[in-house]
C-alpha positions as CSV (number, residue, x, y, z in Angstrom):
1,X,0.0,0.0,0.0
2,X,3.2,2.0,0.9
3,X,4.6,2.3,-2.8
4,X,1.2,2.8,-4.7
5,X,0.4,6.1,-2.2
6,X,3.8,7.2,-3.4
7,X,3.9,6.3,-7.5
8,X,0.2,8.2,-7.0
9,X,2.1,11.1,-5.2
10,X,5.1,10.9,-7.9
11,X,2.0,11.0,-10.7
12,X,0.5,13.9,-9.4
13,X,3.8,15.8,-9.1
14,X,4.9,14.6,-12.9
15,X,1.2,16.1,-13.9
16,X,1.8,19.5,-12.4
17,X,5.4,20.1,-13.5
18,X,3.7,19.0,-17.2
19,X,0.7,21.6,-16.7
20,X,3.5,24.6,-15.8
21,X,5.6,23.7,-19.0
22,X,2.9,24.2,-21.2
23,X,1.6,27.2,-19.2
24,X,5.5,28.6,-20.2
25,X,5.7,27.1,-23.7
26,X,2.5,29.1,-24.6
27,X,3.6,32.2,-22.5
28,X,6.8,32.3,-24.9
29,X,4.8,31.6,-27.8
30,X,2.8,34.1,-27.1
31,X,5.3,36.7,-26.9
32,X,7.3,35.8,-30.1
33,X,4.2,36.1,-32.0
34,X,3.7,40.1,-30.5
35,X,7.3,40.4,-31.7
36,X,7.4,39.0,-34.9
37,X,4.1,40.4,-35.6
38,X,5.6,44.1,-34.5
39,X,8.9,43.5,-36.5
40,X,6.5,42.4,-39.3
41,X,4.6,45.9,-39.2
42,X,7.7,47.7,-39.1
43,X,8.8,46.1,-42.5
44,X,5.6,46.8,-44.0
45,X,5.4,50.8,-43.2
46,X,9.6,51.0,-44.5
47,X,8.7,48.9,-47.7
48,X,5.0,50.5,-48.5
49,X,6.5,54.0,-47.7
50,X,8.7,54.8,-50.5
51,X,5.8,53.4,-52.7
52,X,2.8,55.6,-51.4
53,X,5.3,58.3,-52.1
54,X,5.3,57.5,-56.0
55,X,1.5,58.6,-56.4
56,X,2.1,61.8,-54.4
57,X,0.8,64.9,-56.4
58,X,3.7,66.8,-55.0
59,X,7.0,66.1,-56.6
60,X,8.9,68.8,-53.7
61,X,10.0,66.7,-50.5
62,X,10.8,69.5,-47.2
63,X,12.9,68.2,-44.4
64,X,13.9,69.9,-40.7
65,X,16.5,69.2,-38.9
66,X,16.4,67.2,-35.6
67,X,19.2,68.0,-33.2
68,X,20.1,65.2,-31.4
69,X,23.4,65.2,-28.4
70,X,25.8,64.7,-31.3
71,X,24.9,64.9,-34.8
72,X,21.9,66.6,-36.7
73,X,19.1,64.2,-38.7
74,X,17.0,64.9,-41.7
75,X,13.9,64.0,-41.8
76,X,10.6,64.4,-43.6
77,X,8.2,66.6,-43.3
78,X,4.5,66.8,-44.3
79,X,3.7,69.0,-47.3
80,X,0.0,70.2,-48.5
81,X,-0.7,68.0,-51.3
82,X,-1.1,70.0,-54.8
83,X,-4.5,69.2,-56.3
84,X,-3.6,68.6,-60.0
85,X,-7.7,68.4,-60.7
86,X,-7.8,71.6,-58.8
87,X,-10.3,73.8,-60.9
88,X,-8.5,77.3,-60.0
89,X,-5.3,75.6,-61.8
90,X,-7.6,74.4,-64.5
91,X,-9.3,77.6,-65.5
92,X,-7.0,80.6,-64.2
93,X,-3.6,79.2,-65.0
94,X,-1.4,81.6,-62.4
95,X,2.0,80.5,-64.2
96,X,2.7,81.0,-67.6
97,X,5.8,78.8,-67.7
98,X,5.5,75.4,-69.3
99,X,7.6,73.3,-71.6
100,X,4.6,72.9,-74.6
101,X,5.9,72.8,-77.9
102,X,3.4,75.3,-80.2
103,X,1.5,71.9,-81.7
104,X,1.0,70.6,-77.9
105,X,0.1,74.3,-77.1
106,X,-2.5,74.7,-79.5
107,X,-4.1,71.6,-79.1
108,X,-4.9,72.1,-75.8
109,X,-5.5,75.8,-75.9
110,X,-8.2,74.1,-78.4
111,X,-10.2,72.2,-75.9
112,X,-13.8,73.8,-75.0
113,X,-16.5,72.6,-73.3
114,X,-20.3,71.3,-74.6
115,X,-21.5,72.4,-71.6
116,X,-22.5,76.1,-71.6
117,X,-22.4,76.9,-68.2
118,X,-19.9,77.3,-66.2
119,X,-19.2,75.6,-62.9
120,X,-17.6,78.8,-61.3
121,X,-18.6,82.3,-61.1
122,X,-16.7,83.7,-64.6
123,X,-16.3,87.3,-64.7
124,X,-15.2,88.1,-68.1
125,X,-11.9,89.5,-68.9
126,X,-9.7,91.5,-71.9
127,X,-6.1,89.9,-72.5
128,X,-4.3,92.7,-73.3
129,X,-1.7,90.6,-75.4
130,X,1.6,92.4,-76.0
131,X,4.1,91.7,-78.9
132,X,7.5,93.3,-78.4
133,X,10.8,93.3,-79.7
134,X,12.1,94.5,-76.0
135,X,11.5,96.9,-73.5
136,X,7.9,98.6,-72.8
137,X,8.9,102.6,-73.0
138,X,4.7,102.7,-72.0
139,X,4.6,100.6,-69.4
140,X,4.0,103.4,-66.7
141,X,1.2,104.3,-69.0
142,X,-0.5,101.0,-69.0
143,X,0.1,100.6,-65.4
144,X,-2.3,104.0,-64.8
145,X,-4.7,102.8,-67.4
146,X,-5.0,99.5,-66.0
147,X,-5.3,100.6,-62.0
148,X,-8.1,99.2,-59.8
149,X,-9.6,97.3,-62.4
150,X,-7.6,93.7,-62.3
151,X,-10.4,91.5,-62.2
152,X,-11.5,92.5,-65.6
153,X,-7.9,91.9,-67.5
154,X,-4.8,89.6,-68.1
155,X,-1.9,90.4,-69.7
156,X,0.5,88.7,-71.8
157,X,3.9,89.2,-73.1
158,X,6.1,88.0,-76.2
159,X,9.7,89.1,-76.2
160,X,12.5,87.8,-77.4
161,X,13.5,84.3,-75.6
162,X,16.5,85.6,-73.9
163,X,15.0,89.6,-73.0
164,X,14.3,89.1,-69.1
165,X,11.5,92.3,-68.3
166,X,12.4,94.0,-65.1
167,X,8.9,95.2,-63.4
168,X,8.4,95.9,-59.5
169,X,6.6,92.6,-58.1
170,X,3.2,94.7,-57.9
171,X,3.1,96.0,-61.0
172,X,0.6,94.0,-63.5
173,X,3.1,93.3,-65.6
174,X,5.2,91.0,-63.4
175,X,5.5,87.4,-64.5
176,X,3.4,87.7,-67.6
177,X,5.8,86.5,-70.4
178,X,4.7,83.9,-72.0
179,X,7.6,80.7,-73.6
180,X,8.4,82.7,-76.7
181,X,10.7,82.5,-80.0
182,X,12.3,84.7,-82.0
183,X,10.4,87.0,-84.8
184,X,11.4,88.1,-88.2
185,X,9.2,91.6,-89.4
186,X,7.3,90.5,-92.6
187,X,7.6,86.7,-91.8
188,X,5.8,83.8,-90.9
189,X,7.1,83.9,-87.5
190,X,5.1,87.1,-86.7
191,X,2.1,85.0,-87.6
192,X,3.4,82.0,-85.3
193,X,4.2,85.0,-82.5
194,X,0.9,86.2,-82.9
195,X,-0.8,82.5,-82.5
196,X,1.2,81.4,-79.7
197,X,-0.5,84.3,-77.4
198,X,-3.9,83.4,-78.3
199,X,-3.1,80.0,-77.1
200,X,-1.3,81.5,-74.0
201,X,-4.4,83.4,-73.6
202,X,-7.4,80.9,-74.5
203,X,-6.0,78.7,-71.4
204,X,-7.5,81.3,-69.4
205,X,-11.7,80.3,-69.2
206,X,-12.2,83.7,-68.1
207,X,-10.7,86.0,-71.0
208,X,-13.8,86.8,-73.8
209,X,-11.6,89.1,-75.6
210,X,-8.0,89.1,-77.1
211,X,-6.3,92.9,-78.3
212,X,-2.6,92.5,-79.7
213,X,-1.0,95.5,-79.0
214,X,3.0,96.6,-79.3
215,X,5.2,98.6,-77.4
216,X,4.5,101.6,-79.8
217,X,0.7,101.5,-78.5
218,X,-1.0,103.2,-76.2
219,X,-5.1,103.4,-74.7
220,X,-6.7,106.5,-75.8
221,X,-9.6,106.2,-73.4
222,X,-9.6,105.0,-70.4
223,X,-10.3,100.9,-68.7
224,X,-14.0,101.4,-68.3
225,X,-14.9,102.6,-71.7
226,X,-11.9,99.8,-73.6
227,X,-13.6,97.0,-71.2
228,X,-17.6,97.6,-71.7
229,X,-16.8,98.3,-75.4
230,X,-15.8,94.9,-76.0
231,X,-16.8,92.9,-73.9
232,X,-20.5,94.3,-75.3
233,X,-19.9,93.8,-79.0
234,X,-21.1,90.9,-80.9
235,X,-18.0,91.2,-83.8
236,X,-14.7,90.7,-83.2
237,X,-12.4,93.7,-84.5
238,X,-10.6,92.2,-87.5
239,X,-9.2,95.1,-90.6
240,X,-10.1,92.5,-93.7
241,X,-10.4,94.3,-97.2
242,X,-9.7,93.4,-100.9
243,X,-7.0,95.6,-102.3
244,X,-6.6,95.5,-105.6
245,X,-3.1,97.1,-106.2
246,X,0.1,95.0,-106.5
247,X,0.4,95.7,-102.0
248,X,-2.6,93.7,-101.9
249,X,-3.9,91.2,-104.5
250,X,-0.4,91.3,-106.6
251,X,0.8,89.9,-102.8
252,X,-1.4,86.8,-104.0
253,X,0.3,83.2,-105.2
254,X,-1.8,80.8,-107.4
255,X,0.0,78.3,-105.7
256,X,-2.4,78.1,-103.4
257,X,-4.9,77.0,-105.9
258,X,-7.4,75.3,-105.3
259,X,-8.4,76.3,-101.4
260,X,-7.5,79.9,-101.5
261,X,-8.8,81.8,-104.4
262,X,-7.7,85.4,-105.6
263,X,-11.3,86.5,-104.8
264,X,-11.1,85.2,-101.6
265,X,-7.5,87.3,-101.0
266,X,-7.7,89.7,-98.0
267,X,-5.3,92.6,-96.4
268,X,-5.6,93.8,-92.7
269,X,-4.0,95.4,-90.0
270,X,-1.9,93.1,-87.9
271,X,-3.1,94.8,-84.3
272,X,-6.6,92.9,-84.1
273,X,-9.3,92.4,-81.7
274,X,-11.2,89.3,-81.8
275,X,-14.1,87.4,-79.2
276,X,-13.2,84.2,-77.8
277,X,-14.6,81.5,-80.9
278,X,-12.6,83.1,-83.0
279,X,-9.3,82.9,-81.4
280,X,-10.4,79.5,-81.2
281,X,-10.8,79.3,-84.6
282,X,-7.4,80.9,-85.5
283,X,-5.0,78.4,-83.2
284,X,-6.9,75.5,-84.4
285,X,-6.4,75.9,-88.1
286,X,-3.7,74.0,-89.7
287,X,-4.6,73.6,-93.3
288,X,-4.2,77.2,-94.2
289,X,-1.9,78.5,-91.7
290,X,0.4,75.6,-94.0
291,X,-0.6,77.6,-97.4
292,X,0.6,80.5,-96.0
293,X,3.6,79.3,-94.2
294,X,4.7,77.8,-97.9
295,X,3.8,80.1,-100.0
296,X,3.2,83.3,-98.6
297,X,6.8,84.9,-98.5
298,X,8.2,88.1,-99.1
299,X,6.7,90.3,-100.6
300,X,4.3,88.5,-99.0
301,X,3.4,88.9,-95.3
302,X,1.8,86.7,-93.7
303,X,0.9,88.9,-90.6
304,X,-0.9,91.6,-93.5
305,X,-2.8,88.6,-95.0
306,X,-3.5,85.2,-93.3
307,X,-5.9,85.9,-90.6
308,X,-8.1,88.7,-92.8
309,X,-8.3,86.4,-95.8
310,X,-9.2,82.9,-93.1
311,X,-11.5,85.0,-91.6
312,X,-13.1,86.5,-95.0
313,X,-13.3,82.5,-96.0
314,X,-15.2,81.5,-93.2
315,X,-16.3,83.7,-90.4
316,X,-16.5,86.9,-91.8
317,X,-20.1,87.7,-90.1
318,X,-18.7,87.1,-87.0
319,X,-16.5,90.3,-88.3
320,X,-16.6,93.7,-87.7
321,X,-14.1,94.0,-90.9
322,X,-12.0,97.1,-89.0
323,X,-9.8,98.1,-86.2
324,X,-9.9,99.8,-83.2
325,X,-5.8,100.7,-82.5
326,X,-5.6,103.9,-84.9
327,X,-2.6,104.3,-86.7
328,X,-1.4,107.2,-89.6
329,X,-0.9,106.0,-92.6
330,X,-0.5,109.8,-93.8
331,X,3.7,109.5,-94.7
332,X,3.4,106.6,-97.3
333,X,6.0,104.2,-97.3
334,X,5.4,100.6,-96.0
335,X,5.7,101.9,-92.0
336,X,3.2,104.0,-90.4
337,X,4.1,107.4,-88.7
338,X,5.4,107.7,-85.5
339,X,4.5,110.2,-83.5
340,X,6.9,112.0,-80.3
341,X,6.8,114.7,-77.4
342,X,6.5,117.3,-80.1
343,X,3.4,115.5,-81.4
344,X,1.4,114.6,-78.3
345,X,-0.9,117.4,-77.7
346,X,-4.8,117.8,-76.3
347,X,-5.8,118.2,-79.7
348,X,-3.7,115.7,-81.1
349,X,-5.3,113.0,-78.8
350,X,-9.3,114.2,-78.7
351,X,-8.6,113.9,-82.7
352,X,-8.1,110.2,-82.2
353,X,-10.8,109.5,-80.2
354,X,-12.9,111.6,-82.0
355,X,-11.7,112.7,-85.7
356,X,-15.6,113.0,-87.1
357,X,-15.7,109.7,-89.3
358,X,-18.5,107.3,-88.4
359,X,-18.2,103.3,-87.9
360,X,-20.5,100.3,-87.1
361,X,-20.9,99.5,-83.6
362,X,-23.3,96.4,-83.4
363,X,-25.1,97.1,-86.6
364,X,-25.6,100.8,-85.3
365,X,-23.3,104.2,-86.3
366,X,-20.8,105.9,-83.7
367,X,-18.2,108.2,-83.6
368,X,-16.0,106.0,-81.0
369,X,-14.3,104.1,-83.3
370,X,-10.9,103.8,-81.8
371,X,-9.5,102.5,-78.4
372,X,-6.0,101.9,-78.9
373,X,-3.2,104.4,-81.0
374,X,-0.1,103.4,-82.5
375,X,3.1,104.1,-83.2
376,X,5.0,106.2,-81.2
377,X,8.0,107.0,-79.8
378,X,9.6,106.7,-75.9
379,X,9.8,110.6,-75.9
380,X,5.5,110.9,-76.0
381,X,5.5,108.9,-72.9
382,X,5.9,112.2,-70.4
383,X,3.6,114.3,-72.7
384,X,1.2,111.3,-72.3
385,X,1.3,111.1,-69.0
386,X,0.1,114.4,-68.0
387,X,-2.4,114.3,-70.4
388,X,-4.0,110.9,-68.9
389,X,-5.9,112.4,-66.3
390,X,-7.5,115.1,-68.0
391,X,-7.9,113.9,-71.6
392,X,-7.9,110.0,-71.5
393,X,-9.7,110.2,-68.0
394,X,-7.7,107.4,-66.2
């Protein structure tokens, strides 16, 4: 009886020290899995990291600097994302740098919407587009005409590709140039010039109306009367006319038989004004701008000829068929006058604005015919200046 009480006792004491070692096996299993399982998540978060980054709109990375006791640390930190889908980005493009060839330009300067409403309050605007070979000897003009009124305008600028503008950070025309290329007078490059700031300018949704202007022109009447002017008429202000002399028709090459015919030939004013469907209409032509990139040559030019005659061919009731920059034509010759100090007089400006011819304003006479004035020299600019107030009322 002796040695069964004790193999029992021995049995129960076998049974207990088996109980404890599973009690510890699963204890230590237990904690490797929380181990593994947090060395696991550690790997996860360094190896999904680097990848989340690659669909980050931002392409910038910031970093601070943590101090530690004996070395300094760079680490990340948190940027606003950029919303590429943004529509402020879509529809008032702030930046006018980009890297778009012209054919990349144009197309999507071409883009328009079905929908005729817009998703956004739109105020309409003027782009006052400027072509330059340089400098602006008006600027300080343009900067009184233009004044309290800079929801109602954009401005754009083609210079030469190397000519960096120095302008005050507050002044309108600060960061306005547009990726440009070199122009040649009487070639087709005025006419490329001329395109490529319509494109520039159609990315904005909110401009209706597109002057080109140079750094020879001025306003002759001041922001109010230029903006409701335009923005109110139904044509767009395009000079297209048949001329019949050897300047306008002998400019003509049969070449261009059959899609342009002589009768068809037009002559205009380079410094037009147009609405926004037709700008639209001018950078997304390429069969014609071709013609006249091949065979319009000198003594052809293609910045006299291309846009009057397209426009003649097919949207010529959408046409005022004149200008509104005044220029005088009065020397002969194939440049207009230009007019200095000596020349800028009260008279001399109230005869622009108002010289007694009539012209069609939305199928209705006026005597206001002309907004803009051109050419003239860096010495009007005082003369001008001290005549804005009182005569040009701005």
């Amino acid at each position: 009886m002796a040695r069964g009480r004790g193999d029992k006792e021995d049995a129960e004491k076998y049974s207990g020290l088996l109980k404890l070692v599973q009690i510890l096996s699963f204890l230590v299993v237990f904690v490797a899995g929380i181990i593994i399982g947090l060395a696991t998540s550690a790997h996860i978060d360094t190896y999904f990291s680097p990848q989340s980054q690659l669909f980050s709109t931002s392409t910038v990375t910031s970093f601070h600097i943590s101090r530690s006791k004996n070395s300094y640390r760079q680490t990340p930190s948190p940027s606003p994302p950029l919303d590429c889908l943004s529509m402020d980005v879509f529809i008032h493009p702030t930046n006018l740098t980009h890297k778009l060839s012209d054919d990349e330009l144009f197309w999507r300067a071409s883009l328009t919407p079905y929908k005729k409403e817009y998703p956004f309050p739109r105020v309409p605007k003027v782009a006052f587009m400027f072509l330059t070979r340089g400098p602006l000897p008006f600027m300080p003009l343009w900067e009184r005409f233009f004044k309290d009124h800079y929801k109602y305008f954009s401005i754009y600028l083609h210079t030469p590709p190397d000519y960096d503008l120095n302008v005050s950070t507050d002044s309108p025309f600060y960061g306005r140039q547009i990726p440009s290329k070199r122009v040649e007078w009487g070639t087709v490059s005025l006419a490329d010039a001329e395109r490529r700031l319509l494109a520039n300018a159609l990315l904005d949704f909110s401009n209706e109306r597109f002057v080109l202007l140079s750094e020879s022109c001025i306003p002759v009447c001041n922001f109010p009367t230029v903006y409701k002017y335009l923005i109110g008429s139904s044509y767009s202000f395009v000079e297209s006319y048949d001329d019949p002399t050897r300047y306008g028709r002998g400019r003509y090459n049969r070449k261009m038989l059959p899609h342009i015919k002589l009768y068809q030939w037009r002559k205009g004013s380079q410094w037009f004004e147009m609405q926004r469907s037709v700008a639209m209409y001018i950078i997304s032509d390429t069969k014609y701008y071709n013609l006249f990139k091949k065979y319009c040559k000198p003594v052809c030019y293609p910045d006299e000829h291309y846009i009057p005659t397209y426009l003649n061919m097919f949207h010529g009731s959408m046409n005022a068929n004149r200008t509104v920059t005044w220029v005088d034509w009065s020397m002969g010759g194939p440049h207009p006058a230009t007019h200095g100090r000596v020349n800028v007089t009260e008279g001399f400006i109230k005869a622009i604005r108002n010289n007694g011819t009539l012209c069609q304003y939305n199928d209705e006479q006026t005597s206001v015919c002309y907004l803009f004035a051109r050419k003239f020299a860096p010495s009007a600019l005082e003369p001008l200046l001290n005549l804005s107030s009182t005569v040009m009322n701005f």
